[in-house]
C-alpha positions as CSV (number, residue, x, y, z in Angstrom):
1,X,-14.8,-8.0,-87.6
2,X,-18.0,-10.0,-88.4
3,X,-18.0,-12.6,-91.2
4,X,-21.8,-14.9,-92.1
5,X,-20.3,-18.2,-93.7
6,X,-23.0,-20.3,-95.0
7,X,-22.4,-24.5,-94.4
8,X,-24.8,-27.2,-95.7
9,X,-24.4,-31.2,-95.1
10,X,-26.3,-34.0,-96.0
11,X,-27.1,-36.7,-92.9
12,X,-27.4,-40.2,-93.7
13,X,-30.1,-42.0,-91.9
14,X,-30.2,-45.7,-91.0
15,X,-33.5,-45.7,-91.7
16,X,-36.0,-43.9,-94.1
17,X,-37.2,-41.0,-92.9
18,X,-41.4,-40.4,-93.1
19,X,-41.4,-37.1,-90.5
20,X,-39.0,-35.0,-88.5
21,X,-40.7,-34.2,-85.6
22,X,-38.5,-32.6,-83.4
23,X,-35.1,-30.9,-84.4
24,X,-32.5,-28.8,-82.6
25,X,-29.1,-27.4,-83.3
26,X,-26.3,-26.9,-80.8
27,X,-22.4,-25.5,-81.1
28,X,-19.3,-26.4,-79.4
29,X,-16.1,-24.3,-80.8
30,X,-12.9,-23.5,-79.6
31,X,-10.0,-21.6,-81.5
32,X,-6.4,-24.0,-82.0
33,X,-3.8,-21.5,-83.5
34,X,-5.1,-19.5,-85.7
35,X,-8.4,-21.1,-86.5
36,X,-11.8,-22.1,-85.0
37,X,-12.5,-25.7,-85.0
38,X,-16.1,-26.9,-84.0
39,X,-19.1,-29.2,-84.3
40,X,-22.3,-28.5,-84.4
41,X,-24.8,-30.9,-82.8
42,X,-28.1,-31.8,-85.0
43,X,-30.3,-33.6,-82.8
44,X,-34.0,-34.7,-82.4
45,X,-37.2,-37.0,-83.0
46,X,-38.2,-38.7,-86.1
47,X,-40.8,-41.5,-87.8
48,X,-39.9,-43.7,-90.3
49,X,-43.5,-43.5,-91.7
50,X,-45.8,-41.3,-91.4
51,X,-48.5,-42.9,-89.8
52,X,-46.2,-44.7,-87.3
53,X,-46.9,-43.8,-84.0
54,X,-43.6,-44.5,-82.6
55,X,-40.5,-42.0,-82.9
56,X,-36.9,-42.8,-83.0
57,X,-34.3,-40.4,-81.6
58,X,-31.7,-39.0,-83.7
59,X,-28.2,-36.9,-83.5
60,X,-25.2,-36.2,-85.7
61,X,-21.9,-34.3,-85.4
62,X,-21.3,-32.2,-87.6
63,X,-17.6,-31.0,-87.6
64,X,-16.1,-27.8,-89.1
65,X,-13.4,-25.3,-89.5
66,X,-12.6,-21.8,-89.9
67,X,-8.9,-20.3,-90.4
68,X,-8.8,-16.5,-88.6
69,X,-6.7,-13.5,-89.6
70,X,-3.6,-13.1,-87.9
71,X,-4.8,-9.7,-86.6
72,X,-7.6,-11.2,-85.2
73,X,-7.8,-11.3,-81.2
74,X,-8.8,-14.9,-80.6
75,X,-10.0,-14.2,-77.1
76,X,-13.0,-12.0,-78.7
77,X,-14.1,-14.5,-80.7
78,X,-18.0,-15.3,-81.0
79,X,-19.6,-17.8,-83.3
80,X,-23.9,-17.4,-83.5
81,X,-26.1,-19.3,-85.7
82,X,-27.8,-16.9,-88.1
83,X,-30.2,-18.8,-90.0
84,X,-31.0,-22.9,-89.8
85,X,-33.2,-25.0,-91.7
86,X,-33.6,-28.6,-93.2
87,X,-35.3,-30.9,-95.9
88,X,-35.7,-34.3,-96.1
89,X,-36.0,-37.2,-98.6
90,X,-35.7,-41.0,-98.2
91,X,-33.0,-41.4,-95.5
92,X,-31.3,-38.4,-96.1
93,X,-31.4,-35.6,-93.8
94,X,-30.0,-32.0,-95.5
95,X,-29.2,-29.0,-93.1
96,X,-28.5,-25.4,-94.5
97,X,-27.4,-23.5,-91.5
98,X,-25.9,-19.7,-91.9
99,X,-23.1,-19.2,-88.8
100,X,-21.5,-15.6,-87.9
101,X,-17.8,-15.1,-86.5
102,X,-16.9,-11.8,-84.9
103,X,-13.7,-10.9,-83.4
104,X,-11.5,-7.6,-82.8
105,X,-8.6,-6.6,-83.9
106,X,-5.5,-7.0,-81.4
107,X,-5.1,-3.8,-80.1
108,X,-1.2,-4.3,-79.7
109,X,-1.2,-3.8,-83.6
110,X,-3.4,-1.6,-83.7
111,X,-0.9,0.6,-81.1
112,X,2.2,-0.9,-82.7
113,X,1.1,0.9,-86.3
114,X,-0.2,3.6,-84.0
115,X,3.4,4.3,-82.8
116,X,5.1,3.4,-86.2
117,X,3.3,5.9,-88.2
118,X,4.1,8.1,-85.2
119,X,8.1,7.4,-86.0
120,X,7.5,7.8,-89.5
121,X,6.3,11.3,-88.9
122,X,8.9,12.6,-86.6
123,X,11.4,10.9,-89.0
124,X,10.0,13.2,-91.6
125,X,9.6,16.4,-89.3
126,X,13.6,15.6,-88.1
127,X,14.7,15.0,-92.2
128,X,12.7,18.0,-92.6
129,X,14.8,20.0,-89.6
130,X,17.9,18.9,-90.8
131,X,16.9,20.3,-94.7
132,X,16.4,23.7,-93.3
133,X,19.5,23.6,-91.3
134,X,21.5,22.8,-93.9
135,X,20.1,25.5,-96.0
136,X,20.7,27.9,-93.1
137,X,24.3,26.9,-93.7
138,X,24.6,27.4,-96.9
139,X,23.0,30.8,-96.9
140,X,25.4,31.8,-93.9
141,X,28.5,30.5,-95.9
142,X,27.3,32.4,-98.6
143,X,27.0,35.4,-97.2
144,X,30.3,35.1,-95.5
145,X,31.7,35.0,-99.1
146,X,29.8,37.9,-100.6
147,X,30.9,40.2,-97.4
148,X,34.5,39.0,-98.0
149,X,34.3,39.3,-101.5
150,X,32.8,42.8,-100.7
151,X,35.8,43.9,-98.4
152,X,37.9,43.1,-101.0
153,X,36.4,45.0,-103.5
154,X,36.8,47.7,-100.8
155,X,40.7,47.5,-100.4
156,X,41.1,47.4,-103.8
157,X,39.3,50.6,-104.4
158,X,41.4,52.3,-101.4
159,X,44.8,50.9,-102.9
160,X,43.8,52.2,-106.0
161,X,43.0,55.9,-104.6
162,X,46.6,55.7,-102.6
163,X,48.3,54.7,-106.2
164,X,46.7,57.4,-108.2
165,X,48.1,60.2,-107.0
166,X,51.5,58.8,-107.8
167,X,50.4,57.6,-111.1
168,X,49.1,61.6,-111.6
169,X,52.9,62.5,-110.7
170,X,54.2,60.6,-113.1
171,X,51.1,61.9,-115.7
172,X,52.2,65.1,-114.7
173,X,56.0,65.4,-114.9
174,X,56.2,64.0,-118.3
175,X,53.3,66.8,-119.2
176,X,55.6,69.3,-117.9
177,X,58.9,68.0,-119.9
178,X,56.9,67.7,-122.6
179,X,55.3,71.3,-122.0
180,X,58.7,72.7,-121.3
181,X,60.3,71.3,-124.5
182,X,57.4,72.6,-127.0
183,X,56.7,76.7,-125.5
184,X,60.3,78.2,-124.9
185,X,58.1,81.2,-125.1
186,X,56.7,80.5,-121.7
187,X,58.9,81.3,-118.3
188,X,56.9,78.5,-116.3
189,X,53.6,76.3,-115.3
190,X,51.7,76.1,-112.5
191,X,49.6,72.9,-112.6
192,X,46.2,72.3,-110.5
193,X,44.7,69.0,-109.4
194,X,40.9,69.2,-109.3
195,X,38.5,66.4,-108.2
196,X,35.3,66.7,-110.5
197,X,32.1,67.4,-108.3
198,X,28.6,66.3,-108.9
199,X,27.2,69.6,-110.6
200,X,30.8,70.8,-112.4
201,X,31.3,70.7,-116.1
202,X,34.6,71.1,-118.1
203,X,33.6,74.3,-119.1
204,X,32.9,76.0,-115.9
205,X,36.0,74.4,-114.1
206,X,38.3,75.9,-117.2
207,X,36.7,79.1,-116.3
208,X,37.2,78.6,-112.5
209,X,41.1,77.9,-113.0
210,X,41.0,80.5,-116.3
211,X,41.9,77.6,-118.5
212,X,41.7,76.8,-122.1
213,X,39.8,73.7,-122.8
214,X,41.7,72.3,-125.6
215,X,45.1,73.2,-123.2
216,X,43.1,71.0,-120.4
217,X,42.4,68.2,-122.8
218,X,45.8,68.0,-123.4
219,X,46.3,66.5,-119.9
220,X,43.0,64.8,-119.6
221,X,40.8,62.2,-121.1
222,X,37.7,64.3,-121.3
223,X,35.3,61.9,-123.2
224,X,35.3,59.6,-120.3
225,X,35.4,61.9,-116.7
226,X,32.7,61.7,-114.0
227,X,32.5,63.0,-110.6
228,X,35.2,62.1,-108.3
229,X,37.9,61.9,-111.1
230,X,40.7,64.0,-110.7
231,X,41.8,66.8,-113.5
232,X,45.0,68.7,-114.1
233,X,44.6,72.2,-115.0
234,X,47.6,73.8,-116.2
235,X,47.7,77.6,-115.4
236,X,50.1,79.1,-117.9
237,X,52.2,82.4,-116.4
238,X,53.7,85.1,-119.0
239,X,57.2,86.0,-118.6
């Protein structure tokens, strides 16, 4: 940190002033708190006329002040005189004098901002962690559901195939009353179960059994079959 601060003051002689000819300027500072306070000492030789031969010393504190930055390190603080000059007129003495300051930053702050951004970052990283983790979770539950939901699915399908079979016993015996009832003619029926492959059609599994198709669709929906449904073919016997 460097800062120029300009000061000007206007010295009251006790006498009138006909020729500076000798002029210095000193500092003394020291920092109170959280400021600088100082003087600076004008000092030197002057004439009250211009054509006197004799010379009269002179010298004035000057006081000032300057409030620092709480960051500031007050043990690196340096105050230089950057510029300095003076005019005159009567019995007044005017100064213009152009001061720095310069001082570092205290280092602990620096650190302790070092360190906080440091938290701040690993806070993120661990809100970031915990994000992900709880994602994990959720996927993992989710999955759990889907398999269960998928085993289920899978029971069902295998209670279903253990039922149907049943179900086509009952299809079947009423078929048969019902058969029995409407052809007298006939001495008895022999009934097939067949489970529809991938390449069969209606057509050639009537021919494979020596079925009629409309006697076939009798027993089955045949608008809606696919492979793996099951079929009954009825195989009619003469008497």
């Amino acid at each position: 940190m460097k800062n120029v601060i300009p000061y000007t003051k206007e010295i009251i002689f006790k006498s009138n002033i006909g020729e500076i000819c000798s002029i210095s300027l000193e500092h003394e500072e020291e920092v109170v708190g959280n400021s600088i306070e100082g003087i600076f000492k004008v000092s030197g030789e002057y004439k009250t006329h211009e054509i006197s031969v004799n010379k009269e010393d002179f010298s004035y504190d000057l006081p000032f002040n300057i409030e620092l930055d709480e960051d500031i390190d007050t043990t690196t603080i340096n105050v230089d005189i950057e510029d300095f000059n003076y005019s005159f007129a009567s019995d007044i003495l005017k100064v213009n004098i152009e001061f720095s300051v310069t001082g570092e930053r205290k280092k602990e702050e620096i650190v302790e901002e070092e360190v906080k951004e440091e938290k701040m970052e690993e806070q993120d990283k661990e809100e970031l962690r915990n994000e992900v983790v709880f994602d994990e979770a959720i996927l993992e539950k989710i999955n759990e559901i889907e398999k269960k939901e998928q085993e289920i699915k899978e029971e069902m399908k295998e209670e279903k195939k253990e039922e149907e079979p049943e179900e086509k016993k009952e299809e079947v015996t009423e078929k048969i009353k019902e058969e029995e009832k409407n052809n007298e003619e006939l001495e008895y029926i022999t009934y097939h179960v067949h489970i529809i492959k991938e390449e069969e059609t209606v057509e050639s599994i009537c021919k494979m059994y020596n079925a009629s198709e409309s006697l076939v669709s009798e027993y089955n929906d045949l608008a809606n079959i696919k492979a793996g449904d099951k079929l009954i073919i009825p195989e009619v016997q003469d008497e």
